[in-house]
N, CA, C and O of each residue as an XYZ file, in Angstrom:
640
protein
N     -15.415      0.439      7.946
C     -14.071     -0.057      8.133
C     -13.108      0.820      7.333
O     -13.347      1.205      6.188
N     -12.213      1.051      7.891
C     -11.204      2.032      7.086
C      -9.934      1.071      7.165
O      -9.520      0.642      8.242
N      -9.171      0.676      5.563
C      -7.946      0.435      5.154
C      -7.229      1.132      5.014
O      -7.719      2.100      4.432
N      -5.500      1.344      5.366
C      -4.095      1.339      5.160
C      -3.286      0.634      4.122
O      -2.358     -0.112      4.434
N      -3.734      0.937      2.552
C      -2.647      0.228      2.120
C      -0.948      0.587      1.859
O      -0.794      1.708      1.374
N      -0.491      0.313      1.946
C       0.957      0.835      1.787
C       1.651     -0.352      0.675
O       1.322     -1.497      0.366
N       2.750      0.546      0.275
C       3.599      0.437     -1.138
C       5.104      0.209     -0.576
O       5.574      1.247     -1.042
N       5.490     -0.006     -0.341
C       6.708     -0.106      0.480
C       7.954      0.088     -0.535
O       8.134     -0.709     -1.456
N       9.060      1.534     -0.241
C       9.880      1.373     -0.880
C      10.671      2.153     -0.361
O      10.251      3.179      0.176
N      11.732      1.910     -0.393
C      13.426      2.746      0.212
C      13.211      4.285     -0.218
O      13.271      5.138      0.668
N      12.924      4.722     -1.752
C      12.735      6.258     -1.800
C      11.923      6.514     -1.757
O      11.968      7.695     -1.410
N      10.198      5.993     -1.974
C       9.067      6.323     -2.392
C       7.969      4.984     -1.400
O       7.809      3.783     -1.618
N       7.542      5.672     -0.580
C       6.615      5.123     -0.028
C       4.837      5.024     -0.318
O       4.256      5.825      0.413
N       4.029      4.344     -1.079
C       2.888      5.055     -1.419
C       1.935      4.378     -0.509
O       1.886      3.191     -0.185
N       1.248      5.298     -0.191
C      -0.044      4.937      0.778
C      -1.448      5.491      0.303
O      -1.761      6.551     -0.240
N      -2.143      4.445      0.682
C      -3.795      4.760      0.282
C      -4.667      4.665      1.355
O      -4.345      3.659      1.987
N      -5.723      5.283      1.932
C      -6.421      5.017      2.913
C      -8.013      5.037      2.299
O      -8.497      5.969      1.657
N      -8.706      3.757      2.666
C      -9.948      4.258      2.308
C     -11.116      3.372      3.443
O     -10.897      2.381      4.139
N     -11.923      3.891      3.339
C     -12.908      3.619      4.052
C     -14.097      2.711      2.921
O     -13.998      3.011      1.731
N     -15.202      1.613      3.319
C     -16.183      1.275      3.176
C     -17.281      1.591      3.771
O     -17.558      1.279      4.930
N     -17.998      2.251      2.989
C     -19.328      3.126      3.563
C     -20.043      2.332      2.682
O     -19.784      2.090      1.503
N     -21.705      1.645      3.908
C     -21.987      0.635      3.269
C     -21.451      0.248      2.171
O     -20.262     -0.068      2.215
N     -22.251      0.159      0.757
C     -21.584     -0.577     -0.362
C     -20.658     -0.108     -1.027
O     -20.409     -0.702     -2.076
N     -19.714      1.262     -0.626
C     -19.382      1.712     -1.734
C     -17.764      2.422     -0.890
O     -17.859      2.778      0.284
N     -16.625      2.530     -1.501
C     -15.504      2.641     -1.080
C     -14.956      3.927     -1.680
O     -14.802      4.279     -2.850
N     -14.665      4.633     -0.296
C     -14.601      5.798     -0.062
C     -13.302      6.632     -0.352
O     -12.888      6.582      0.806
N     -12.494      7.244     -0.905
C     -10.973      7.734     -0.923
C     -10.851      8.805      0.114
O     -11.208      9.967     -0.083
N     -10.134      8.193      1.646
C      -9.991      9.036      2.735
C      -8.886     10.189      2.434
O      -9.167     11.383      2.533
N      -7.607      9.714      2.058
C      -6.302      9.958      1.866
C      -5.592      9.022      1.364
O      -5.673      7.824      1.635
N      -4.551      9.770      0.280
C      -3.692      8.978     -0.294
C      -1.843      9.962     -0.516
O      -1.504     11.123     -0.286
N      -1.367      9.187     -0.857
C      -0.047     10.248     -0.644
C       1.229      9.547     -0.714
O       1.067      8.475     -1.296
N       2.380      9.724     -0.365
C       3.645      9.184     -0.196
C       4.959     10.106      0.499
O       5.351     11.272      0.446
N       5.386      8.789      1.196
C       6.417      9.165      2.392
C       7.947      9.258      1.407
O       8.590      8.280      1.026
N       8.179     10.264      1.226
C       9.595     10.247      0.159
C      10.791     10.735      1.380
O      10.807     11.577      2.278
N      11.981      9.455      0.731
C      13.098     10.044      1.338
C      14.128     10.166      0.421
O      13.969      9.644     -0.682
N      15.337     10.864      0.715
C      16.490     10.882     -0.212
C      17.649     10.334     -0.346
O      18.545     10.622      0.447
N      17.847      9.462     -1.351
C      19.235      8.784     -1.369
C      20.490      9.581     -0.690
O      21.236      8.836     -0.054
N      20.745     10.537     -0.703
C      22.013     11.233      0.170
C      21.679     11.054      1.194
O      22.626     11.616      1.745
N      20.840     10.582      2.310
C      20.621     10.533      3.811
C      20.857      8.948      3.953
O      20.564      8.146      3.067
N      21.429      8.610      5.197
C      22.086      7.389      5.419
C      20.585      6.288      5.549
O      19.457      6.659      5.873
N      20.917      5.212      5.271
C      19.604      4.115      5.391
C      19.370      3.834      6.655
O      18.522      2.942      6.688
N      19.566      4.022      7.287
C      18.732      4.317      9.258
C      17.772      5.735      8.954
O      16.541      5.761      8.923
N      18.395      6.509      8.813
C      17.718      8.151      8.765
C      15.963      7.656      7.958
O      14.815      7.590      8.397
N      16.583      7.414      6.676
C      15.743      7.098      5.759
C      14.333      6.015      6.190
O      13.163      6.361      6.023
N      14.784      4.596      6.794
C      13.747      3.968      7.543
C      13.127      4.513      8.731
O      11.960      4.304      9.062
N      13.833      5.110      9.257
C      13.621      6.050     10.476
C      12.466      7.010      9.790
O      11.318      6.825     10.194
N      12.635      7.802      9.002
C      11.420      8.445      8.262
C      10.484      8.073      7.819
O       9.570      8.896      7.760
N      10.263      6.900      7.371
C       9.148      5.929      6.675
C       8.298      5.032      8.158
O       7.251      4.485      7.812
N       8.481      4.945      8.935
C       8.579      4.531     10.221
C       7.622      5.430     10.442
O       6.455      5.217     10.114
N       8.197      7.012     11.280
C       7.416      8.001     11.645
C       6.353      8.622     10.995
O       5.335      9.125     11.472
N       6.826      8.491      9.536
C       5.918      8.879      8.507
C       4.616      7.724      8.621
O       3.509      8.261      8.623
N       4.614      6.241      8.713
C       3.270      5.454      9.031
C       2.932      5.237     10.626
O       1.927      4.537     10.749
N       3.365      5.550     11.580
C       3.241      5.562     12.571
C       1.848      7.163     12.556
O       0.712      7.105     13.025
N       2.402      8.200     11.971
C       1.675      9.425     11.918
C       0.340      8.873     11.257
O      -0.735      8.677     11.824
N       0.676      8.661      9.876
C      -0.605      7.967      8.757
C      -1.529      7.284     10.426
O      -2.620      7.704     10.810
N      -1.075      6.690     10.809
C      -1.744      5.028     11.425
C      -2.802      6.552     12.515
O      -4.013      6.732     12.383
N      -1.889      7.381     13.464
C      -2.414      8.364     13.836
C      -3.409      8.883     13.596
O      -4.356      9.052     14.364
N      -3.282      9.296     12.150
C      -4.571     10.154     11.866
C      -5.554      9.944     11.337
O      -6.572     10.632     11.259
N      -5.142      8.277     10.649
C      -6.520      8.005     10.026
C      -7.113      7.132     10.700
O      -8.281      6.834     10.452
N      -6.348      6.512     11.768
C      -7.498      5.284     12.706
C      -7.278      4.273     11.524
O      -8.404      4.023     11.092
N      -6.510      3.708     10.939
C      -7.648      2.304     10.261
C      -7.457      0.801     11.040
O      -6.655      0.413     11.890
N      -8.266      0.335     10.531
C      -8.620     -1.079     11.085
C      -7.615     -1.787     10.790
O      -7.623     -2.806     11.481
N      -6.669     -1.739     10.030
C      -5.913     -2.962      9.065
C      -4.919     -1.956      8.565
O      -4.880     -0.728      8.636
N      -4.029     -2.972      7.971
C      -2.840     -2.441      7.035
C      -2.407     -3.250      6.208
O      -2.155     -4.388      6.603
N      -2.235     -2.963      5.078
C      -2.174     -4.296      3.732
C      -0.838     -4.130      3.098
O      -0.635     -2.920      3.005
N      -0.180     -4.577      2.784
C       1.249     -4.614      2.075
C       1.240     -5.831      1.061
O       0.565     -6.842      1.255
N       2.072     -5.629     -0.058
C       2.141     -6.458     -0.644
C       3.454     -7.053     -0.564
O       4.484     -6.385     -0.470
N       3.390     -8.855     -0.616
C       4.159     -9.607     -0.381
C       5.220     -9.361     -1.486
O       5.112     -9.019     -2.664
N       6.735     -9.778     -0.360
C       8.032     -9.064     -1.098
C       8.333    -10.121     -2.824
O       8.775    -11.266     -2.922
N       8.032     -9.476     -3.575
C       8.680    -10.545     -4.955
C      10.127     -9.619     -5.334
O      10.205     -8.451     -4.955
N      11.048    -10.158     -5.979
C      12.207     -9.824     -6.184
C      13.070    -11.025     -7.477
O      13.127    -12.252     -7.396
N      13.584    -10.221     -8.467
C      13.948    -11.165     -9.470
C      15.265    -11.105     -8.925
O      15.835    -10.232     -8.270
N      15.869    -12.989     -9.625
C      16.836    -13.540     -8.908
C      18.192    -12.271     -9.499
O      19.316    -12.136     -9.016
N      17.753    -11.728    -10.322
C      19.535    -10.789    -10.692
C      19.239     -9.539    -10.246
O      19.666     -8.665    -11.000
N      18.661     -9.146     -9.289
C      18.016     -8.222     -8.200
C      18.003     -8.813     -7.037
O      16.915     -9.246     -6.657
N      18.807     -8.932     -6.449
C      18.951     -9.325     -4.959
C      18.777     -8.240     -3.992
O      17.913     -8.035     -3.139
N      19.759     -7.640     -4.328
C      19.907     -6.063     -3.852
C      18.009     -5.471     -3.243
O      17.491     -5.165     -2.169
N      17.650     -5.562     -4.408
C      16.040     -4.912     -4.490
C      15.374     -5.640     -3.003
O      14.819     -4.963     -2.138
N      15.522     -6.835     -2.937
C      14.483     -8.115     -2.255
C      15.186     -7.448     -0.316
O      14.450     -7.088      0.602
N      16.291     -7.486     -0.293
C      16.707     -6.932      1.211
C      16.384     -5.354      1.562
O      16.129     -5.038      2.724
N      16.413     -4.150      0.252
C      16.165     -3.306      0.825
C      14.623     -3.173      0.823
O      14.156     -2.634      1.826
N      13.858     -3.524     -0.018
C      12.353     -3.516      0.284
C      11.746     -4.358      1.515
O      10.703     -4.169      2.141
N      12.933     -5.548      1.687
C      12.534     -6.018      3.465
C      12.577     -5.255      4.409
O      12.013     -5.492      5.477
N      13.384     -4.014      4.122
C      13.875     -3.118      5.164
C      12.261     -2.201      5.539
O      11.753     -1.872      6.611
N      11.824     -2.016      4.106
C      11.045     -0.883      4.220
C      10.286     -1.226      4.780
O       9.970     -0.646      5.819
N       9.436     -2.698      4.195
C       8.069     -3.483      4.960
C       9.061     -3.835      6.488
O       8.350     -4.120      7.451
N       9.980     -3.835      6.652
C      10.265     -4.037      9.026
C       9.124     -2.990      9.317
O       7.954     -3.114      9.677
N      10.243     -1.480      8.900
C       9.575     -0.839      9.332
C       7.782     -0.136      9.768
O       7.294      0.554     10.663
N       7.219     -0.959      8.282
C       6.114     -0.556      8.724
C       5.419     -1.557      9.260
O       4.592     -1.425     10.162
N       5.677     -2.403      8.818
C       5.145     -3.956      9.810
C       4.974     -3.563     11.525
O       3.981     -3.811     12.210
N       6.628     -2.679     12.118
C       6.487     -2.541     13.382
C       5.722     -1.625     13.358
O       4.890     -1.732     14.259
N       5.599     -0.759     12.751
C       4.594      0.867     12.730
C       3.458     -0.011     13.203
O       2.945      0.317     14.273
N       3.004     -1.029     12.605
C       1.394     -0.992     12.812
C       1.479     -2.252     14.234
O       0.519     -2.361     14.996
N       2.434     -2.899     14.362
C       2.797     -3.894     15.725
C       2.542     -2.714     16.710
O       1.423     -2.840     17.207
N       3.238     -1.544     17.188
C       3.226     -0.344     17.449
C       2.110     -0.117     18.389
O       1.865      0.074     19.580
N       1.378     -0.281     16.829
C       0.061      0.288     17.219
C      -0.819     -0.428     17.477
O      -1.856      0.121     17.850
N      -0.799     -1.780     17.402
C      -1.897     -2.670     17.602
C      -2.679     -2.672     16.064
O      -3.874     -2.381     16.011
N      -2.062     -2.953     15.071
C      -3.010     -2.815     13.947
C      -2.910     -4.315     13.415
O      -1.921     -4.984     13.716
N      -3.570     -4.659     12.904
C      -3.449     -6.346     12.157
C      -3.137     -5.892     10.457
O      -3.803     -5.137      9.749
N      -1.890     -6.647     10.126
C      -1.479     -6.221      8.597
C      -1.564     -7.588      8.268
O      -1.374     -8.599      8.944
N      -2.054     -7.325      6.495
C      -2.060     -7.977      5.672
C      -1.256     -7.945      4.582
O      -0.746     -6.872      4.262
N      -1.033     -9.020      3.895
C      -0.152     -8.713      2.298
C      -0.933    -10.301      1.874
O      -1.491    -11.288      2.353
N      -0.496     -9.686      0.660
C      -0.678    -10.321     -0.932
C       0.074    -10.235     -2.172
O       0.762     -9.304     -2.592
N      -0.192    -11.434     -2.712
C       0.753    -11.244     -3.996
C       0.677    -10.354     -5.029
O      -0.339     -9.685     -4.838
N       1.047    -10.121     -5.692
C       1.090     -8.954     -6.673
C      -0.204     -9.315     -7.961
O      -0.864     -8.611     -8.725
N      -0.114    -10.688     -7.703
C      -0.940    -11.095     -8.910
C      -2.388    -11.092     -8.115
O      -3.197    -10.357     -8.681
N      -2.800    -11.613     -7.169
C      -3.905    -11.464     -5.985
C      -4.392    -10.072     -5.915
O      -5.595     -9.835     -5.805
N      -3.496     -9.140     -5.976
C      -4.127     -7.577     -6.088
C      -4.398     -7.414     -7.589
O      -5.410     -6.747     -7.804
N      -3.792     -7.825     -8.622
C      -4.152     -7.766     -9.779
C      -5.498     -8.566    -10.207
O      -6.406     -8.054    -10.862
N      -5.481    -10.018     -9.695
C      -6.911    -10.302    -10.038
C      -8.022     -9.747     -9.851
O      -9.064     -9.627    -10.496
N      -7.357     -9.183     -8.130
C      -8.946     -8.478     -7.454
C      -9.851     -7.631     -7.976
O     -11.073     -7.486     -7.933
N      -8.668     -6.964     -8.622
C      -8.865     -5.283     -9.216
C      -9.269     -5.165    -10.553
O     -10.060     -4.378    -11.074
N      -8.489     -6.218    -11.099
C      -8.744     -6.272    -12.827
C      -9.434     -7.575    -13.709
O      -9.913     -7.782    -14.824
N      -9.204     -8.171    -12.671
C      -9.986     -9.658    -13.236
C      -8.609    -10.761    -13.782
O      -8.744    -11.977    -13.917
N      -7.830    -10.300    -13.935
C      -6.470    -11.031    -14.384
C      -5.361    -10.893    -13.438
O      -5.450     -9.822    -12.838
N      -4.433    -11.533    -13.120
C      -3.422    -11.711    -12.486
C      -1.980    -11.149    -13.131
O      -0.906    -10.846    -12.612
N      -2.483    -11.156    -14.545
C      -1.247    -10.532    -14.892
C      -1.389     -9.237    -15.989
O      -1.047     -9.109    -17.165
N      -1.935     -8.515    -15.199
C      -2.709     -7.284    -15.720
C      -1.884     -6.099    -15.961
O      -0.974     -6.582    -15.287
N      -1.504     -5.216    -16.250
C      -0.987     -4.136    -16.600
C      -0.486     -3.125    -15.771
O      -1.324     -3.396    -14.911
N       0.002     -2.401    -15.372
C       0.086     -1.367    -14.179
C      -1.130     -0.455    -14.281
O      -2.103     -0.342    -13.536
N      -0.711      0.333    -15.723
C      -2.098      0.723    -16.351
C      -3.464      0.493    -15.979
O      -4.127      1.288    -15.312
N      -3.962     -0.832    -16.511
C      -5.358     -1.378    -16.620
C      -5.668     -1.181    -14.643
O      -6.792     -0.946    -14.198
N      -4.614     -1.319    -13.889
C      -4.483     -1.238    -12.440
C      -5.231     -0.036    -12.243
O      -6.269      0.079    -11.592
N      -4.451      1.069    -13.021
C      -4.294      2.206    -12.390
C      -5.707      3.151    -13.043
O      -6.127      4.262    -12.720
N      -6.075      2.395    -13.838
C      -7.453      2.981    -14.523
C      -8.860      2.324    -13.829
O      -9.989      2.804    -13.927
N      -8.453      1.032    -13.068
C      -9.401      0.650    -12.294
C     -10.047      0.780    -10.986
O     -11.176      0.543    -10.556
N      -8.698      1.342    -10.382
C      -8.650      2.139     -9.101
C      -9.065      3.309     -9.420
O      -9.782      3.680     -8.491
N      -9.009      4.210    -10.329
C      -9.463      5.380    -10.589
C     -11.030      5.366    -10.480
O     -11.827      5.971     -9.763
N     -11.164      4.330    -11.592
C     -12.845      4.043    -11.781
C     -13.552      3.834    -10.618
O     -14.414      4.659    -10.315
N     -13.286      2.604     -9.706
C     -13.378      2.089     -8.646
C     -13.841      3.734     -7.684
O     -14.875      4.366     -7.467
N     -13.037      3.805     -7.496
C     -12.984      5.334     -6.114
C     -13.817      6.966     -6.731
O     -14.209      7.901     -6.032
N     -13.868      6.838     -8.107
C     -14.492      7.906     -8.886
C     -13.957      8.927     -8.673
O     -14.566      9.937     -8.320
N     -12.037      8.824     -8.941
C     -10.988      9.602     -9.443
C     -11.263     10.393    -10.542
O     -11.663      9.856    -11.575
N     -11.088     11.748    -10.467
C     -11.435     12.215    -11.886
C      -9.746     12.403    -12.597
O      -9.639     12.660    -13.796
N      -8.769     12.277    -11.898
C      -7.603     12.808    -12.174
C      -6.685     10.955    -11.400
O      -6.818     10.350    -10.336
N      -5.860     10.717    -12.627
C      -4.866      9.568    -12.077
C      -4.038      9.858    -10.914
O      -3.479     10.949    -11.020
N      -3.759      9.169     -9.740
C      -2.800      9.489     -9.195
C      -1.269      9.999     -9.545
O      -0.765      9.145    -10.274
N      -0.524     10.869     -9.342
C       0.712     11.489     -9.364
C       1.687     10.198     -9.722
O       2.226      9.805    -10.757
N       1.653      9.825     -8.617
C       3.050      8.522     -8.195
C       1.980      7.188     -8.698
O       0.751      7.219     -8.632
N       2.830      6.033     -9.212
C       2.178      4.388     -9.251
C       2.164      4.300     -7.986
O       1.011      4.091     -7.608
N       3.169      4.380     -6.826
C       3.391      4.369     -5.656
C       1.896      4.293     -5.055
O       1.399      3.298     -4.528
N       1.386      5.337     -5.210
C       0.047      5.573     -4.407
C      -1.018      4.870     -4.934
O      -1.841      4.420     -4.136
N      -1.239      4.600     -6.668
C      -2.276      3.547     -6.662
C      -1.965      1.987     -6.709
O      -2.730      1.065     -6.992
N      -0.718      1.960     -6.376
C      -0.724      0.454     -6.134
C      -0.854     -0.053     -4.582
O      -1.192     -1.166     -4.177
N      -0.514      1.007     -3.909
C      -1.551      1.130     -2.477
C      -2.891      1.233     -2.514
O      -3.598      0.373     -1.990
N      -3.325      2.156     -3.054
C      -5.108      1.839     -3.077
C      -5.281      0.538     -3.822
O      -6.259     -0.057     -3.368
N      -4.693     -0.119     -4.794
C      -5.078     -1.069     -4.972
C      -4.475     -2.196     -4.152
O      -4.694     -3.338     -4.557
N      -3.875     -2.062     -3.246
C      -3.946     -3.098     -2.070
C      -5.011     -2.770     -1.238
O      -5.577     -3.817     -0.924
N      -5.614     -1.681     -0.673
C      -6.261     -1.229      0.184
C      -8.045     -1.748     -0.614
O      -9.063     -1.831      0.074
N      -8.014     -1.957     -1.777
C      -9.320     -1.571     -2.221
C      -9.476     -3.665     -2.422
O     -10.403     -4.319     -1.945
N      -8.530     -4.136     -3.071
C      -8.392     -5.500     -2.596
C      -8.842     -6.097     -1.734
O      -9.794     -6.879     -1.742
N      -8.194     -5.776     -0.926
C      -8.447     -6.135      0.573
C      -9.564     -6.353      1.231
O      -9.895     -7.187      2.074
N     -10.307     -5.114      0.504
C     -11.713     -4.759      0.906
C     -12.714     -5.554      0.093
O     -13.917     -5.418      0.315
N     -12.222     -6.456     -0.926
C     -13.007     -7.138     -1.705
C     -12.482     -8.869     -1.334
O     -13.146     -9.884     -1.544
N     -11.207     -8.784     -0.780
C     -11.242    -10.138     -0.005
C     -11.983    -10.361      1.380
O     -12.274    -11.475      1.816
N     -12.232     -9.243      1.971
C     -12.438     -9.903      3.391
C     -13.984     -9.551      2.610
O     -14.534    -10.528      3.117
N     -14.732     -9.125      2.051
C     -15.886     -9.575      1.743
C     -16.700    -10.615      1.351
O     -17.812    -11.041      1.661
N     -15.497    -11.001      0.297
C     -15.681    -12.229     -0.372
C     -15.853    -13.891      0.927
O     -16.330    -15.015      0.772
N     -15.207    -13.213      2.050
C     -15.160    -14.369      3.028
C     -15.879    -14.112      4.051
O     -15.721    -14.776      5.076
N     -17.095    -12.795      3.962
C     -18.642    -13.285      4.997
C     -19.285    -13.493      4.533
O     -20.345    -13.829      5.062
């Protein structure tokens, strides 16, 4: 089975793709869809769009995982444009016929770390471990996608 997780964000898109080979979870591709604040916000979703529509292209996966929108109340602003980002890829994978998932922030944190309210860090050292990263990812962007993607892969297990 090969996962799509995606990170959803107006400048920085991070995506993780991985596969489960029997017991053990594979790092297909990982990366991020960047756009630039000087380009108008159509252009910009318009790019993040084509940019997972391509992803969905080349890697085949089964699924697509996003994490559910949280937003603090004196951040409003934040909560509508990150709705914008997850439309777009929501339709990317409608598109395509893909079935997406999301979860809470704390749900990917338990999965991964054993706690719900775990660290970005302790995240980002577990996904490393997990996939047998010798080098941290560049962007958080991208391992907080694999750690939706690698989640995912430990929920739908947990439920055969």
């Amino acid at each position: 089975m090969i996962i799509l997780g995606v990170d959803p964000a107006l400048a920085i898109t991070g995506y993780g793709v991985i596969q489960i080979k029997k017991e053990c979870l594979v790092l297909h591709e990982a990366g991020i869809i960047q756009t630039w604040a000087k380009e108008d916000t159509s252009k910009r979703l318009d790019r993040i769009y084509r940019g997972v529509v391509k992803l969905i292209d080349d890697t085949h996966p089964h699924c697509l995982v996003l994490e559910k929108i949280y937003s603090h109340y004196r951040h409003p602003t934040t909560s509508y444009i990150l709705g914008q980002a997850r439309g777009v890829i929501c339709l990317a994978a409608a598109s395509k016929g893909i079935p997406f998932f999301e979860y809470s922030a704390t749900r990917i944190k338990k999965a991964i770390v054993g706690k719900g309210l775990a660290s970005k860090a302790q995240v980002q050292k577990m996904v490393a471990n997990t996939l047998g990263l010798k080098t941290l990812p560049r962007y958080m962007d991208v391992t907080d996608a694999l750690a939706l993607a690698i989640a995912h892969s430990y929920i739908i297990k947990s439920r055969i």
